[in-house]
N, C-alpha and C positions, 0 to 999 in steps of 0.2 A: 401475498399479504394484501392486506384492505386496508384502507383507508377511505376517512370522510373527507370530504371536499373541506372542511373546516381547517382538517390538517394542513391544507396546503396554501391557506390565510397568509400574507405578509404578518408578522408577527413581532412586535419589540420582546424580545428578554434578555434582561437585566442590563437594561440602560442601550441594547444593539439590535439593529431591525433585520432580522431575517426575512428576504425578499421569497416568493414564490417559488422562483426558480431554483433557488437553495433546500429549500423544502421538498421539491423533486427530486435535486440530488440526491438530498438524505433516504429517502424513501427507495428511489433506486440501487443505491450502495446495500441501504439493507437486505433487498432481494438477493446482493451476492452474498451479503454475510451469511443469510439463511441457509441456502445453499453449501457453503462451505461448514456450517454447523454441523448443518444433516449429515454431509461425509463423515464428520468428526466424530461425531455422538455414534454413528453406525457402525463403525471401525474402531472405539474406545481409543479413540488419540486423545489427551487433556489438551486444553488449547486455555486462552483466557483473553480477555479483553488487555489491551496495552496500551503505554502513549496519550492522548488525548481525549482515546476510547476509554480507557478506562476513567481518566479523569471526569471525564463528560456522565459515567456510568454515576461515581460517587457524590459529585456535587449539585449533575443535572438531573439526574435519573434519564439519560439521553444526550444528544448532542451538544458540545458545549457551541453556543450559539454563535462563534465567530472562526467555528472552526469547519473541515469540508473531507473529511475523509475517516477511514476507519484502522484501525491497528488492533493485530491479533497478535500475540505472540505462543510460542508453544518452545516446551525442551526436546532437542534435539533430536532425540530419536522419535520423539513424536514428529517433529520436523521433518523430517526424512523421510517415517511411512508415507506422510503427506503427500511429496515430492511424487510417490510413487505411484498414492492411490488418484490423485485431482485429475490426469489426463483420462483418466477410464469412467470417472465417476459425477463428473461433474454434467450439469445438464446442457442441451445444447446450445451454442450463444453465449456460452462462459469458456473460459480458457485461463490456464497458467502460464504467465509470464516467469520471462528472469533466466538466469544460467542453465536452471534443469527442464527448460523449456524443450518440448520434442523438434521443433521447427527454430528454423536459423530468425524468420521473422518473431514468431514470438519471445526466444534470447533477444533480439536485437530490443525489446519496448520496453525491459526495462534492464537496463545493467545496472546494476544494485547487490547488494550484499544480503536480501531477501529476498523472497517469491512476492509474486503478485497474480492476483483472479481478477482476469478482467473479462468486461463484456468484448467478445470476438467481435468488432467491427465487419467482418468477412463474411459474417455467416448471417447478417440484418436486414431485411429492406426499413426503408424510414418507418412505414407503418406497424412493421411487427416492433420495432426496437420501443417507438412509442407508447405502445400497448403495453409491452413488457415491462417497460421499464417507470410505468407513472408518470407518461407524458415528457421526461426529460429529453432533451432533443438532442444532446450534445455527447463526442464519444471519451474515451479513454477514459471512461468509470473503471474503478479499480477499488479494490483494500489491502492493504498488506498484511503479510505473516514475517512476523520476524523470529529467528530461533535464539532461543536462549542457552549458550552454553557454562562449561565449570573451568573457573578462573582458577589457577594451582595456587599453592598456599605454601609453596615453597618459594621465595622472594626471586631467586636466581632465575629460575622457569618462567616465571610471569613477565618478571623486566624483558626476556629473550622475545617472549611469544607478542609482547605490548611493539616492541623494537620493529619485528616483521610487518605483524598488522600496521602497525603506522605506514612504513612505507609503500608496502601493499596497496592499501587506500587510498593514502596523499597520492599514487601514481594511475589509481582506477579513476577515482572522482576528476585529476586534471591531467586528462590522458592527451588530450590536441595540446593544450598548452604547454607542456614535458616536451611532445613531441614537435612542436614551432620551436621552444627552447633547446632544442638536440640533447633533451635532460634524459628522455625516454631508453635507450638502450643502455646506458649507466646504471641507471634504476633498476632494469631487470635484470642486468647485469649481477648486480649488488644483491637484489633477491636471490638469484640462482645461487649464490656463494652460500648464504643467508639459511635457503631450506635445503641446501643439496641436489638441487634437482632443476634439469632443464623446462625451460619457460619455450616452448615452439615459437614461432616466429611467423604469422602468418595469418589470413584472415578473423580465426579466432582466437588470437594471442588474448584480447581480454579477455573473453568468457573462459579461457582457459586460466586467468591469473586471477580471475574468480574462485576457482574450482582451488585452487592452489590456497585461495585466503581460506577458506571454508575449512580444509583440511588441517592446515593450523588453530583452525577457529576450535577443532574438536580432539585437538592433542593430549586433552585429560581428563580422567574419570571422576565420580563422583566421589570417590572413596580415596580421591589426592586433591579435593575442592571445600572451604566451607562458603563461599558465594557461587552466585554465577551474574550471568550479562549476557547483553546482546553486544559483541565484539565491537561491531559497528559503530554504535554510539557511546562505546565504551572508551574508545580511543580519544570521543572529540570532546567526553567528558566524564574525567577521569573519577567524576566520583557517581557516574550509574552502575553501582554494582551490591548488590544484593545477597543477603543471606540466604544459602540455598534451599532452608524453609518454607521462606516465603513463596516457594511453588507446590510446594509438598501437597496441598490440595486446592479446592477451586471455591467456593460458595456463590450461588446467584444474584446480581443484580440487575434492577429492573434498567430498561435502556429504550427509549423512546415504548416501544407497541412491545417489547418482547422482551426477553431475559439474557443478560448474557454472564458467563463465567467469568466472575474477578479472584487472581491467587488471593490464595487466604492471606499473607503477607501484605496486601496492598499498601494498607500507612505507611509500611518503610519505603515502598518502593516511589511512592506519590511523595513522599516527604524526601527523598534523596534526588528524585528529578526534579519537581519543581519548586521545593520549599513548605513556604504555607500555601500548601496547596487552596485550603476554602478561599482565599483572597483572590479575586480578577486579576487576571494580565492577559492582554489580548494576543501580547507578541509573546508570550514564552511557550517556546517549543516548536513556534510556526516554522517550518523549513522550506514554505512554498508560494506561490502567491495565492493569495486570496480574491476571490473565487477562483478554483482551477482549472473550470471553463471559460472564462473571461475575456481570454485572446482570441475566443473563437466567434462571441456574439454579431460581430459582423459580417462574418463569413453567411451565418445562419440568416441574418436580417435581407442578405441580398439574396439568399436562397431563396426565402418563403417571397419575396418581393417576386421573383421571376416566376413564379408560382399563381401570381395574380393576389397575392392575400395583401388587405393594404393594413391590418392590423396590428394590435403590438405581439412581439414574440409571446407575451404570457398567454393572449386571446389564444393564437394560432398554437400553443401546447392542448390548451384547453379542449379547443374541436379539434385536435387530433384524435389527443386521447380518449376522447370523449367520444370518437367514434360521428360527429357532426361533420367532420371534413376527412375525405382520402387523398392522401400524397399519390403524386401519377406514378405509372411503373418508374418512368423514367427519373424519377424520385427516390433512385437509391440510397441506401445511407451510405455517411458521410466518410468521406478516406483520411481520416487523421490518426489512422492506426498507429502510425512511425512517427516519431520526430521528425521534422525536417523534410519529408515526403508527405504532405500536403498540398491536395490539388481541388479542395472546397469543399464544401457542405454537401451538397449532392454531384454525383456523378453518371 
């Protein structure tokens, strides 16, 4: 994708300044989005804009301005092809994260109850990732796909399957602290009673009690549903659930430089997440910090410094990508692929 130099202006809208570097992001995120479109569209999976993306689609025509990431959702079995098709089909330098990941490192980056496409840190030097990616310097660019499944409509089933996932989740999301509390083998304990079936015990007991929510997640057909939901954030807010209409088809809307698919349903589903939705709130729906590069910027500042560049990080994006300055071999990109196994900007 192209862009003007204009685009990537410091920008106030509506009342909040979107910095350069954010501008990058967005620009970069979308090259994944593109990417994972093109699978989509090629392979006739429906997929649709979600979350903040979608939000950002209907009132921004684009990014809502204080927000830093992208959400797709798709139903289920479109989900699943997905799963199937993104390790074969995605271009080089991107990767699927998350449970159904082919490699123990890509599981390990995001344990979530979603997939995520991210740029492969492994496979970059500083100056291809720059190039590629609109000058943004920083790694674990991602979007998520979340799946949408069908909620029973038989009252007894639902309480059961709400009951599991709760615990399920309350025990993924605070799996060290369960486990400093000696809460952890009770828990699974109580799950295994819960779906009948043994939870292994062993390096990937979570990714494995992933697999185990997921399976619950998709306990009922369409034809024993009149909503559906994303389980996930169904659990932490019992009233995001949706008439199963509201996916029945897609219509386009316009989303920074490009089009994306919003359900035709969106007013219920934007008006059941956020409210009124056309009113600002900067915090509703944030689940991250903002910018979610943020932590890294001085990692980055002592990089290009030992590089000899005495200017600001935006300068030095600039003649990167702009092809005025070469990072040295020894100017690998940056190892923040993992949580918690970071060892700097360059390596």
């Amino acid at each position: 994708m192209n862009y003007s130099k204009d685009f990537f202006k410091r920008e106030t809208i509506c009342g909040f300044e979107v910095p350069e570097m954010m501008k990058r992001a967005w620009a970069a995120e979308m090259e994944i989005l593109e990417a994972v479109m093109d699978i989509c569209d090629r392979n006739g999976l429906q997929y649709f804009a979600d979350g903040g993306t979608l939000l950002g689609a209907v009132r921004h025509q684009g990014f809502i301005p204080w927000d830093d990431d992208i959400d797709l959702g798709m139903k289920r079995e479109d989900y699943m092809k997905l799963v199937q098709i993104l390790p074969r089909e995605l271009p080089p330098g991107m990767a699927m994260a998350g449970m159904y990941a082919e490699t123990e490192r890509m599981r390990r980056l995001s344990f979530h109850s979603y997939i995520k496409v991210v740029s492969d840190v492994q496979y970059w030097d500083f100056q291809g990732y720059m190039k590629r990616f609109h000058g943004f310097p920083y790694p674990k660019l991602a979007i998520d796909v979340f799946p949408f499944d069908y909620i029973p409509r038989d009252p007894e089933a639902r309480k059961i399957q709400s009951l599991i996932l709760s615990f399920g989740f309350y025990v993924l999301d605070n799996w060290e602290k369960c486990k400093k509390a000696g809460e952890l083998e009770e828990i699974l304990s109580f799950l295994e009673k819960l779906c009948n079936t043994a939870i292994p015990r062993n390096k990937n007991t979570q990714n494995d009690l992933w697999k185990l929510m997921d399976q619950v997640s998709v306990l009922y057909r369409e034809d024993e549903a009149d909503e559906m939901a994303c389980h996930y954030y169904l659990i932490q807010n019992p009233g995001q659930h949706f008439q199963k209409d509201c996916f029945k088809s897609t219509i386009p809307m316009q989303f920074e430089q490009m089009s994306v698919p919003a359900p035709c349903g969106w007013q219920q589903i934007l008006s059941r997440t956020y409210g009124d939705f056309m009113a600002y709130d900067r915090d509703a729906g944030r689940g991250h910090t903002y910018p979610f590069y943020g932590y890294l910027e001085d990692e980055l500042v002592k990089g290009i410094q030992a590089l000899g560049f005495s200017g600001t990080v935006e300068e030095f994006c600039q003649k990167v990508s702009g092809g005025e300055m070469r990072v040295p071999e020894s100017g690998k990109m940056m190892h923040y692929d993992i949580g918690g196994n970071n060892d700097g900007i360059f390596r």
